[in-house]
N, C-alpha and C positions, 0 to 999 in steps of 0.2 A: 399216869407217869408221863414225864415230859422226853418224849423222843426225839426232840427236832437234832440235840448231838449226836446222838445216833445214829439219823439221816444223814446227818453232813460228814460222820466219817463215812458213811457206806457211797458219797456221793464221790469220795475225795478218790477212795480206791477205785471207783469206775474208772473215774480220767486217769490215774496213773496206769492202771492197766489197760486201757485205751491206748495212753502214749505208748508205753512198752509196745506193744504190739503193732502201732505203727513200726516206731525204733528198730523192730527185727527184722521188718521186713525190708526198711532202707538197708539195713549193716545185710541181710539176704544177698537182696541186690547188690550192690557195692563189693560185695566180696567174689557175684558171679563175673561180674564186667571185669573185676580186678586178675580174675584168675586169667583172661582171656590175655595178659602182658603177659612178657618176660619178668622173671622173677625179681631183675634188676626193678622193675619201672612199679613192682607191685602197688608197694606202700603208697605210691604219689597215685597210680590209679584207683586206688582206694578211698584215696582223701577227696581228689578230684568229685566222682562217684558221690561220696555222700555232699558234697559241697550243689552237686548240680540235684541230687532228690531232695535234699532238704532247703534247698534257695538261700543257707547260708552265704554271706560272705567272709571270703578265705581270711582270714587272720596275717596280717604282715610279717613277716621274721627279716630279722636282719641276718644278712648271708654269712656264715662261717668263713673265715679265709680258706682261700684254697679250693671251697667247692664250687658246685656247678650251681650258675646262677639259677633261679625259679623258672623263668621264665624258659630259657633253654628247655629242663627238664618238662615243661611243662607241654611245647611243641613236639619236642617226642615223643612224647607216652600218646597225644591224640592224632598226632601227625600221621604215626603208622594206623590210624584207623581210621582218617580221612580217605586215607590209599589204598584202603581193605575195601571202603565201602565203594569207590570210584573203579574200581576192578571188578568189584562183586566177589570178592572170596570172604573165607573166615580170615580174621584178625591173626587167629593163632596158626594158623597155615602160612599166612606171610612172615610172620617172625620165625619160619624155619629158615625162608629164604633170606630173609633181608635182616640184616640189627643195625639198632641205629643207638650208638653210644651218650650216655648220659652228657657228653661235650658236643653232640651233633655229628660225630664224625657215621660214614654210614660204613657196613660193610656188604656187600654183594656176596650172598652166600651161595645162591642157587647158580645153577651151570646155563648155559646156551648153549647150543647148535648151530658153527659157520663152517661154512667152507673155506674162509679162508683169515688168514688173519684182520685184514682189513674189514671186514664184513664183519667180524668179533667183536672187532676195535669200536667200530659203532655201534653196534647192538649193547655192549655195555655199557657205553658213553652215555647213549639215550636213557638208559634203565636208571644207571646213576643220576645224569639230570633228571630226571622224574622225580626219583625220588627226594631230591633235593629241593625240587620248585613245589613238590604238593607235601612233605612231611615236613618241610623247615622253610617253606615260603621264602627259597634263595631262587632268583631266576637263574643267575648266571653262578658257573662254576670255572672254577682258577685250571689253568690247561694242566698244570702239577697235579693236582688231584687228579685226573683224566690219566694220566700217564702212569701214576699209581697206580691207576683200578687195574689197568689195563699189562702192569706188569704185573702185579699180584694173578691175572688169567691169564697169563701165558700169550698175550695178542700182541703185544705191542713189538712196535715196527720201527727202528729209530731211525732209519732214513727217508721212512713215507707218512709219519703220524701226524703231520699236520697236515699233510697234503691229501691222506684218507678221509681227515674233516672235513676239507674243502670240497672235496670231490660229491661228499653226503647231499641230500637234500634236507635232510632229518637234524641236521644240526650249523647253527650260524656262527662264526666266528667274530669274536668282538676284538678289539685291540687295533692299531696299528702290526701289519707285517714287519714280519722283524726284531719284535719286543719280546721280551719273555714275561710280561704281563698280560698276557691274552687270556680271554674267558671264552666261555662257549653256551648258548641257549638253545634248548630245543624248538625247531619249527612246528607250526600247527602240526604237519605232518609226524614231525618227529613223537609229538604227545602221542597221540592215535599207535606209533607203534612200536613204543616202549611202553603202553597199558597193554598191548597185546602180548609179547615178549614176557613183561613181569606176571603176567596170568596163567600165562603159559609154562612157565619156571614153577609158581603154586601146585600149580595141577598136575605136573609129570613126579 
């Protein structure tokens, strides 16, 4: 009797269940990294995931009106776990404290400890720019945002708020005085202690 069909279906079923069993074990993976987001960022850290186990490349879409561009979504779902890993905490510990909106907007969930409002005023400042220069790769942040953060925590000071920047070492002020288009960058120093700050926020 002639076997060789035979052999070649019995050969055919190896490699698909070979593949499959690769297959479970990427969608395995991909589904543990995924679980480690916010539920908003799942789907996209899912896709990501299989795209980086299997060395596909992504597939183009052209953007829905209205939504959030790829790329956006894309700095934030890996952004907050560049910032996990440069802290050293878990991923899903930081997204207690910190969310960062599918449009990049961030919010500061987690509390500080100042004695005084000034002292607040920077200690958020800097946590904010952190997060902004390592999860969204913005150096500089608009002094508006700053002042948002800072009234959403109860800190802000409207007759010493730019002059509490200045005073910092921890943070530089960009702009011409005077302008209400000023930005702000964190100094060497200021890195070093708004990772300490933001780790500290994780852990209490």
């Amino acid at each position: 009797m002639d076997r060789s069909n035979t052999a070649t279906v019995t050969d055919g079923r190896d490699d698909n269940n070979s593949n499959l069993t690769e297959l479970h074990t990427v969608v395995n993976e991909a589904v543990a990294f995924a679980e480690g987001w916010p539920e908003t960022y799942r789907a996209k850290a899912f896709d990501l995931a299989v795209e980086r186990l299997t060395g596909a490349t992504p597939t183009e879409t052209r953007p829905v009106p209205g939504s959030t561009p790829a790329a956006v979504t894309s700095i934030t779902t890996g952004g907050l776990s560049a910032v996990a890993r440069e802290i050293d905490v878990d991923p899903r510990l930081l997204t207690r404290v910190v969310e960062i909106a599918d449009d990049g907007r961030i919010s500061v969930l987690g509390r500080i400890d100042g004695r005084n409002k000034a002292e607040l005023q920077v200690q958020y400042a800097a946590v904010y720019c952190y997060l902004k220069e390592k999860a969204l790769g913005q150096l500089d942040t608009p002094i508006e945002e700053l002042r948002a953060l800072c009234q959403v925590h109860s800190c802000y000071d409207l007759n010493n708020f730019t002059a509490n920047f200045r005073k910092s070492d921890s943070m530089r002020e960009l702009g011409e005085k005077g302008t209400h288009a000023r930005n702000y960058r964190l100094s060497t120093k200021g890195v070093e202690e708004a990772k300490v700050l933001l780790k500290r926020m994780v852990e209490d």
